[in-house]
VEXDREN-2710 file (C-alpha; in Angstrom, 1 decimal):
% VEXDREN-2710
k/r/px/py/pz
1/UNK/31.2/46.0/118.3
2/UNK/34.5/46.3/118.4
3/UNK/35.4/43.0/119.9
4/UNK/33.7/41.8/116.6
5/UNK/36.0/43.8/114.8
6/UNK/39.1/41.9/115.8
7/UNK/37.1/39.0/115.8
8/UNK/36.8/38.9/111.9
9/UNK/40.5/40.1/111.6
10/UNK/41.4/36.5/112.6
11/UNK/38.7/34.7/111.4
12/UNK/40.6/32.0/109.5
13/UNK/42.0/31.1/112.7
14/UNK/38.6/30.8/114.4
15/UNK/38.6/27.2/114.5
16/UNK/42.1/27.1/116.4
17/UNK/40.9/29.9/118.7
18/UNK/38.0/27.4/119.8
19/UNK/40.2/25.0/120.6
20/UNK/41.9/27.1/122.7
21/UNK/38.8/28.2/124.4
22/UNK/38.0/24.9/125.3
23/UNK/41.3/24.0/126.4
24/UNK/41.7/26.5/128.7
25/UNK/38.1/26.0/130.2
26/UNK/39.2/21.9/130.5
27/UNK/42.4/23.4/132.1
28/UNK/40.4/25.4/134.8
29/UNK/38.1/22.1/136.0
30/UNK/38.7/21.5/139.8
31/UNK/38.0/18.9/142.1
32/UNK/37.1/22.4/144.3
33/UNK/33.3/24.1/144.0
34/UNK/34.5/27.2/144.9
35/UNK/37.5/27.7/142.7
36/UNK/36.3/25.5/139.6
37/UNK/33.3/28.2/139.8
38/UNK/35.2/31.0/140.4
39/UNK/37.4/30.1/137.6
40/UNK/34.7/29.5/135.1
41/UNK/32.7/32.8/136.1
42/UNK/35.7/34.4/135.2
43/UNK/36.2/32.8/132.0
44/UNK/32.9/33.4/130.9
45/UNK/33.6/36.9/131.0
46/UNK/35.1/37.0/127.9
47/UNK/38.1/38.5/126.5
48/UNK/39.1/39.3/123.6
49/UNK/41.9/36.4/123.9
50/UNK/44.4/38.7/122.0
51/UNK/47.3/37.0/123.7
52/UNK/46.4/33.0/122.4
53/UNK/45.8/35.4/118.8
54/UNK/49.1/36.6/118.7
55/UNK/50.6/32.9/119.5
56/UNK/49.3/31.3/116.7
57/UNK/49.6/34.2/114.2
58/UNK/53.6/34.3/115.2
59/UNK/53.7/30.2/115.2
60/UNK/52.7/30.4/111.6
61/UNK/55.9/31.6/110.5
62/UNK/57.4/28.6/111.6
63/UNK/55.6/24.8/111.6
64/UNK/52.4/25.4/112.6
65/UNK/50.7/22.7/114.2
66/UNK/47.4/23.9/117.2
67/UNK/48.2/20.9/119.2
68/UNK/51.5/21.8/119.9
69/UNK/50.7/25.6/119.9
70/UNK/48.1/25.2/122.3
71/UNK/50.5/24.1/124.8
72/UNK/51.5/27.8/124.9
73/UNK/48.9/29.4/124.0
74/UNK/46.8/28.4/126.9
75/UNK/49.2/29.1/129.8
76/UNK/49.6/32.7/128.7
77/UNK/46.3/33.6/128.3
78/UNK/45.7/32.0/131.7
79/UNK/48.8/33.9/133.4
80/UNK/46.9/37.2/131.9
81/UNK/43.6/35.7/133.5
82/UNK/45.2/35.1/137.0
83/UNK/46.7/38.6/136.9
84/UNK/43.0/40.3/136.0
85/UNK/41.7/38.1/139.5
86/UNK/44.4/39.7/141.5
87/UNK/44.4/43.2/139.9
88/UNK/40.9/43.3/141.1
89/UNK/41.7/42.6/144.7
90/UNK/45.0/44.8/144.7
91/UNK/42.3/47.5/143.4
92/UNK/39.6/46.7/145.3
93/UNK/37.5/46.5/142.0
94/UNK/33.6/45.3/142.0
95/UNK/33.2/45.6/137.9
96/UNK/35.3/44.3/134.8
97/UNK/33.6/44.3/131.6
98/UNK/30.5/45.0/132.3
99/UNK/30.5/41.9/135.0
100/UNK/31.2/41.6/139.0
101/UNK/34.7/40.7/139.7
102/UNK/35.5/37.1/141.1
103/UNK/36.8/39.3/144.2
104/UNK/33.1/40.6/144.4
105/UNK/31.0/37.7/143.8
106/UNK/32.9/35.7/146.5
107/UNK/35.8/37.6/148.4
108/UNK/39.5/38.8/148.8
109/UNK/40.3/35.2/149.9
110/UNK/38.9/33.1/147.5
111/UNK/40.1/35.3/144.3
112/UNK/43.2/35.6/145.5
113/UNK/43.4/31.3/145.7
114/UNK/41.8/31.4/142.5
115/UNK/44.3/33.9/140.8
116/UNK/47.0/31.4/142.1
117/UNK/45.0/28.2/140.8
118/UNK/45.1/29.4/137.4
119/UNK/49.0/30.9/137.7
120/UNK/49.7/26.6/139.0
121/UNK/47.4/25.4/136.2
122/UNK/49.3/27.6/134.0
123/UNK/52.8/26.0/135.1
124/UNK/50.8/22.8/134.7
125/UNK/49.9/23.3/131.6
126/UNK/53.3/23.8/130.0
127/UNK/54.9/20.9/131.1
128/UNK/54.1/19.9/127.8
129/UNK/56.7/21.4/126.2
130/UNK/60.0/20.0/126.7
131/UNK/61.9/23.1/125.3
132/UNK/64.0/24.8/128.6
133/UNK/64.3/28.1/126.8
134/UNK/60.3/28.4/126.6
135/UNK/59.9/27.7/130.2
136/UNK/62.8/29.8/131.2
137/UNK/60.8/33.4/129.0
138/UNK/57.6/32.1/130.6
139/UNK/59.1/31.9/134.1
140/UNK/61.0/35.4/133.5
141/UNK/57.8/36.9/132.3
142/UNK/55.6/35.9/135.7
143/UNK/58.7/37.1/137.7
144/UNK/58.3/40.5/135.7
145/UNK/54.9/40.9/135.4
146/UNK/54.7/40.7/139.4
147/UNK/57.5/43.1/139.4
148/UNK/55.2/45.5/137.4
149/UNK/52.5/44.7/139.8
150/UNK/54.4/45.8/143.0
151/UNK/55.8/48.8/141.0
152/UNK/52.2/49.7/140.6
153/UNK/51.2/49.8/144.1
154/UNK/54.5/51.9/145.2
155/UNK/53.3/54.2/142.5
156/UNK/50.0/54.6/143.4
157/UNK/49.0/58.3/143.8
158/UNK/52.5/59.6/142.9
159/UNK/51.8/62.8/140.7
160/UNK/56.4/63.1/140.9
161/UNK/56.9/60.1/139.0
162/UNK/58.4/60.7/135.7
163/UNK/57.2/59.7/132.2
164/UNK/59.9/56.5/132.5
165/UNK/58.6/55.1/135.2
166/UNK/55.1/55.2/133.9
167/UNK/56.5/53.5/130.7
168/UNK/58.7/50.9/132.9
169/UNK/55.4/49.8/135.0
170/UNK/53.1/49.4/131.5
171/UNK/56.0/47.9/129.8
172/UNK/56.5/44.8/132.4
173/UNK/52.3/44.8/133.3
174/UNK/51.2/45.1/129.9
175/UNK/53.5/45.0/127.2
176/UNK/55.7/42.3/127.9
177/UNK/52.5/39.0/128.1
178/UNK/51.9/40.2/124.4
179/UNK/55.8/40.6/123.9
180/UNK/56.1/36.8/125.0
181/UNK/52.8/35.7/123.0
182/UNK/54.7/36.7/120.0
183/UNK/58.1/35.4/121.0
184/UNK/56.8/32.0/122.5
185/UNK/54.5/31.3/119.6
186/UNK/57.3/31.4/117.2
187/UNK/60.0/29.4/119.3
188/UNK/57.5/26.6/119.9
189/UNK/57.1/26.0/116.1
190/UNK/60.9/27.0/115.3
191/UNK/61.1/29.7/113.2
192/UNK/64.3/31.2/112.4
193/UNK/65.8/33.7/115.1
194/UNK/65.7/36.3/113.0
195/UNK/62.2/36.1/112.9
196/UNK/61.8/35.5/116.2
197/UNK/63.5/38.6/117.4
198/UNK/61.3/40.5/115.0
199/UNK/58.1/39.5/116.2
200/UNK/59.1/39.5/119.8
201/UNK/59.7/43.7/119.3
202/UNK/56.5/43.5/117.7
203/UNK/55.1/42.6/120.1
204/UNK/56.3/44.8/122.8
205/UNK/55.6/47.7/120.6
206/UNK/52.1/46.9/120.3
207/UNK/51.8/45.8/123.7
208/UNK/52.9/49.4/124.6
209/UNK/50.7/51.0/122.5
210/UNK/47.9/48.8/123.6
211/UNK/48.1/50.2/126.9
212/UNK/48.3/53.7/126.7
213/UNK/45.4/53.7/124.6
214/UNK/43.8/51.9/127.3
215/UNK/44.7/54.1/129.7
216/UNK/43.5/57.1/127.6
217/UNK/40.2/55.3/127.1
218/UNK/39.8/55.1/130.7
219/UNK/39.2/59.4/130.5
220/UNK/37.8/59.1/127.2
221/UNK/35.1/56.3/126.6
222/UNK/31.9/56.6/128.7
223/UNK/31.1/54.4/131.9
224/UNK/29.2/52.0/129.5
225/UNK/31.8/51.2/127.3
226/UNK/34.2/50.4/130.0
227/UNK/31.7/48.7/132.2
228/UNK/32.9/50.4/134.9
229/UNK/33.0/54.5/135.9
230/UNK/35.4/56.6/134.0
231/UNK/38.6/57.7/135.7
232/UNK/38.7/54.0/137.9
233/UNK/42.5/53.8/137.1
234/UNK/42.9/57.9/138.2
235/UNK/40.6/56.7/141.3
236/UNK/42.2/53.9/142.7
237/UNK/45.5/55.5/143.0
238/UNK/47.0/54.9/139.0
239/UNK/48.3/57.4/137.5
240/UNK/48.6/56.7/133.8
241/UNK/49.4/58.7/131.1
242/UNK/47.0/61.4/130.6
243/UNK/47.6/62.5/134.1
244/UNK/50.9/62.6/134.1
245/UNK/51.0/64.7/130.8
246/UNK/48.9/67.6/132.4
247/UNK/49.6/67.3/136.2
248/UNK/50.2/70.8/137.0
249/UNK/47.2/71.7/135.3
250/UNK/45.9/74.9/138.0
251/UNK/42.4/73.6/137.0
252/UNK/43.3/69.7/137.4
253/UNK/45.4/70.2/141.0
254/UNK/42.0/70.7/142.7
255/UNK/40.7/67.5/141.2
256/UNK/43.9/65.6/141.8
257/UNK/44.2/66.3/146.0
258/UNK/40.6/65.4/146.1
259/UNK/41.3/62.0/144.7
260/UNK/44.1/61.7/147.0
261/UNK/42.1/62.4/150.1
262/UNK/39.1/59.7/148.7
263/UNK/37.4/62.7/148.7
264/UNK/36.3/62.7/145.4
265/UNK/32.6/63.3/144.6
266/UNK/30.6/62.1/141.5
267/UNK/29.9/65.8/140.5
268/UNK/33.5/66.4/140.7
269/UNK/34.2/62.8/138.7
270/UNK/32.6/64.1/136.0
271/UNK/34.0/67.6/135.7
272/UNK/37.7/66.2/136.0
273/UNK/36.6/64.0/132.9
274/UNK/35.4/67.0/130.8
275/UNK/38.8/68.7/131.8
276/UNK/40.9/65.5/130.9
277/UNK/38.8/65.0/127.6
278/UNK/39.5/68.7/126.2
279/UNK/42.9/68.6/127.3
280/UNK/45.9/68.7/124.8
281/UNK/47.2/65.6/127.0
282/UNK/45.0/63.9/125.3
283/UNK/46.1/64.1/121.6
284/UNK/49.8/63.8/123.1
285/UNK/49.2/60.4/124.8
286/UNK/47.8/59.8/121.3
287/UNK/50.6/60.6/119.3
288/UNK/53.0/58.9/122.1
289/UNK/50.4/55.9/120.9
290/UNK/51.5/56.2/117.5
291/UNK/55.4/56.5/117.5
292/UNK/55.0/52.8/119.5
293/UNK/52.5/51.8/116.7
294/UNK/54.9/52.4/114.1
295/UNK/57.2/51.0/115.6
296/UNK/55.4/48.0/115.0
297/UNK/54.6/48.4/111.8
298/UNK/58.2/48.6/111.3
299/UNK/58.9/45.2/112.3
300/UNK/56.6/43.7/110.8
301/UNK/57.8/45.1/107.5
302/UNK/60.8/43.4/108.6
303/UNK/59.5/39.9/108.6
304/UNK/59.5/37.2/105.9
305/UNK/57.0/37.7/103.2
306/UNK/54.0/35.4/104.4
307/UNK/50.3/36.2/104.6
308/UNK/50.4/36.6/108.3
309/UNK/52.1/39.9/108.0
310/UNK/48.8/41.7/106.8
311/UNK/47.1/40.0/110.0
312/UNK/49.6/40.9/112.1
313/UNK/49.3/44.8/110.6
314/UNK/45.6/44.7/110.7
315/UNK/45.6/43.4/114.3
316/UNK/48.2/45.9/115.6
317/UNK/46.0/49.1/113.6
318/UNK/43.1/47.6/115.4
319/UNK/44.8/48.1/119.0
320/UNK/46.4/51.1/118.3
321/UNK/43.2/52.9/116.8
322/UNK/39.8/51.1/118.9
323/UNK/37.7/53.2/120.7
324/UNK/36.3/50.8/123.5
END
């Protein structure tokens, strides 16, 4: 339902968007069984392909033409999809969306070649565009994105980090793709800087909110929705915002060495949900949510009048507000 949602939010875009879902499953054909499957399995996975959105949407405020945009467009959605593969193998994951990971369905070996495959199709991809400055945010934002990765893992199980940290690791694993969607897409059709300096904040902004709703909906949806259990993030060692905002809860601590210790049992899973879900830390990740959403808005606001600004609004409500 709610993939539908932002589905008919861009819906005079659809067309473009289907050209980018065939490019990028032409750009993940290999002369390999095992990876063109494992590449394709995890493509068919879906996705709500918010990244190639934001591309075009921010490439219409310049000269807007999907053959040139798709150049772009298809790398970074294929630099998030790489990531996802080797997310699932750094977090020993069996379930995304509802499916088996590429890790599960083959093994640590194989996803982790195939998370590289689609990184070196990405690179591949963009050779298309002759521009140095694109390939120079596109190479800075693999370099931080991996950064974010590693900060993860150091932070894994840390209840001492601080609230900056937490927003330093979301902003380079999260926040800044969608920042560079919205940055990329309107440097490759050359729109003014101005404009280009506004989306790219936008985009950040959302991206930030984006994941910290995320993150709340990992205490907050049911197993279901996520396609995987609730509390997975808390469980394999990250610890997002909610935690962190009700840590030295006496009735959480229990909870919180058990998880440490892998000791965790499904009983207990569930209680430390209920606790999380009634928790004030809840409506203050919310409201953390919000400030970044506005900030958004803000710039948005700021941007030349065009019809793309209502889409861009509508899009960023959407993130800011779903519930799955």
């Amino acid at each position: 339902m709610e993939k539908m949602k932002l589905k008919m939010l861009y819906a005079d875009i659809k067309s473009d968007i289907e050209i980018i879902e065939n490019e990028l499953e032409q750009a993940l054909n290999s002369s390999s069984h095992i990876l063109n499957n494992a590449s394709i399995y995890l493509l068919q996975g879906g996705g709500k392909r918010i990244r190639p959105v934001f591309v075009l949407l921010s490439a219409k405020f310049g000269d807007y033409n999907i053959e040139r945009m798709k150049n772009i467009a298809v790398p970074l959605e294929l630099i998030h999809m790489g990531s996802l593969v080797h997310d699932d193998v750094i977090d020993d994951s069996d379930m995304r969306r509802g499916r088996e990971t590429v890790k599960s369905q083959y093994n640590n070996r194989v996803a982790m070649y195939t998370g590289n495959f689609i990184f070196g199709k990405a690179l591949q991809y963009v050779t298309d565009i002759e521009d140095p400055r694109v390939h120079r945010i596109l190479a800075e934002t693999m370099v931080e994105l991996v950064n974010g990765e590693v900060i993860q893992i150091e932070d894994k199980f840390r209840l001492d980090q601080h609230l900056k940290d937490y927003f330093r690791r979301i902003k380079r694993k999260t926040a800044l793709l969608i920042e560079s969607s919205c940055e990329l897409g309107a440097v490759v059709s050359g729109a003014d800087e101005k404009t280009i300096r506004h989306l790219k904040r936008y985009g950040y902004f959302v991206g930030m909110s984006f994941q910290i709703v995320d993150d709340i909906l990992d205490f907050t949806a049911t197993d279901k929705q996520l396609g995987k259990p609730a509390g997975s993030d808390l469980l394999q060692g990250n610890v997002t915002l909610p935690i962190l905002l009700m840590k030295d809860d006496p009735q959480l601590v229990p909870y919180l060495e058990k998880v440490a210790s892998h000791g965790l049992t499904e009983q207990e899973r569930l209680e430390m949900l209920a606790l999380v879900r009634k928790s004030a830390a809840i409506k203050e990740a919310t409201k953390i949510s919000n400030l970044y959403l506005q900030k958004a808005l803000r710039e948005v606001e700021a941007l030349p009048n065009h019809p793309m600004k209502k889409k861009l609004r509508d899009i960023a409500l959407y993130m800011g507000k779903r519930k799955s």
